[in-house]
N, C-alpha and C positions, 0 to 999 in steps of 0.2 A: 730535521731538515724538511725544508718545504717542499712541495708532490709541484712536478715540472708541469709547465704547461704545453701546452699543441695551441698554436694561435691558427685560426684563419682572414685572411685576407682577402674582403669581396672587393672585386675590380667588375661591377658591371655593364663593361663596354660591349658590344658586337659590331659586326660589320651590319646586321642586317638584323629583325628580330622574326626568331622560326615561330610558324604559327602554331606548334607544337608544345612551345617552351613557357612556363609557368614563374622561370625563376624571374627574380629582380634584376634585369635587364637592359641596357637603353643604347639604340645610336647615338653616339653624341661625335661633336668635333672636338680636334684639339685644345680650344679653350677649354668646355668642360671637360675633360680628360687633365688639366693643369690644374681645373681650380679644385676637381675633387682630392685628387694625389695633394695638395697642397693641404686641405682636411685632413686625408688620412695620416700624414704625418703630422699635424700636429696632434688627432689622436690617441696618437701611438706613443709621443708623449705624454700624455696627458693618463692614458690606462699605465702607462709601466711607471709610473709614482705611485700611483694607488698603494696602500699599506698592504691590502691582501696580494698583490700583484708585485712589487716594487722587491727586485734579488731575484724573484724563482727564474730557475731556468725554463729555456724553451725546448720543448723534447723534438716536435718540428713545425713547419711549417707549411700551409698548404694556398694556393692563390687561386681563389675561384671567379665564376662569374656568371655571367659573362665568359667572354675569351681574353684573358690576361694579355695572350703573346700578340694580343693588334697593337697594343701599346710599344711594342719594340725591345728589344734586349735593353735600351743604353736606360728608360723608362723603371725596369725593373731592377737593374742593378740600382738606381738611385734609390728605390723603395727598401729594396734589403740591405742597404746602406744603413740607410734612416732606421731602419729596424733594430740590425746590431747597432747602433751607434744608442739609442735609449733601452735595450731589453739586453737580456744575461743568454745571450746568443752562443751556446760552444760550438768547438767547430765540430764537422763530421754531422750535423742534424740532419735528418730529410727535410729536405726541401719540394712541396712536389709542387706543379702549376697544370691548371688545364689551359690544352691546346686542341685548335679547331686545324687538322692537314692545311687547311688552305691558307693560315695564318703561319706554318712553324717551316723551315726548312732549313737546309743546311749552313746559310749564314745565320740563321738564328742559333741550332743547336748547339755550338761549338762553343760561339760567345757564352751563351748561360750553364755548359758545361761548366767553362773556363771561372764564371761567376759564380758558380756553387747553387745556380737558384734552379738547377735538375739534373740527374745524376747518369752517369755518361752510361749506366744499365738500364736507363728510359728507353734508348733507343734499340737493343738489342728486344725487347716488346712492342716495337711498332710494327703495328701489321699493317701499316698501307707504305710501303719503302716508295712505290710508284710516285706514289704523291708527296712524299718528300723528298726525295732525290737523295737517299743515305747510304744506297748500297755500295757506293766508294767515298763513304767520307770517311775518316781518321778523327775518332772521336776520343779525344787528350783523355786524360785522369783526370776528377773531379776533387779539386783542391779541399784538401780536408787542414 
């Protein structure tokens, strides 16, 4: 049997670029924000043919950047769409995404709970509840 993979997925967008931060990075607008996602899947086709790549499963997955969650719930659920739809996706993977407080809040977490793209014990480790307003929100089970 083939050794599962952990994919990562760079979404290098921000609101702003800190003068601190090293990583590959960029403000863009929603056009670039379309045409890159329109790259990354194809891709995502294109690596999960690959003969060394092509069956293994995916053990999880992580969405870096940048700040993933400026792109929006409806955004990411397309991307892990597109994901499971070309890769050996089971259900139950971690799923994890970075999130900037000022980007995530309770209409966002509920949705990507409900999505599977983060796992509704995320939020029970949020230490800024202030900044996202979670301390009464009803956060479903994370559909496995």
């Amino acid at each position: 049997m083939k050794k599962p993979l952990a994919l990562y997925l760079h979404l290098p967008f921000c609101l702003s670029k800190c003068h601190y931060c090293d990583f590959n990075s960029v403000v863009a607008d929603s056009d670039v924000h379309s045409k890159y996602l329109q790259t990354v899947a194809a891709e995502m086709k294109y690596y999960a043919a690959l003969p060394h790549i092509q069956g293994r499963q995916i053990s999880s997955v992580y969405w870096g950047g940048g700040t993933p969650t400026i792109l929006g719930v409806e955004v990411l659920a397309f991307l892990a769409d597109e994901l499971k739809s070309v890769f050996n996706v089971p259900e139950g993977i971690e799923w994890s995404v970075e999130a900037n407080p000022g980007t995530i809040d309770r209409r966002k977490v509920i949705p990507c709970c409900n999505a599977g793209l983060i796992a509704s014990a995320w939020v029970s480790k949020v230490t800024t509840t202030r900044s996202l307003d979670l301390s009464t929100a009803v956060i479903p089970p994370m559909r496995r």
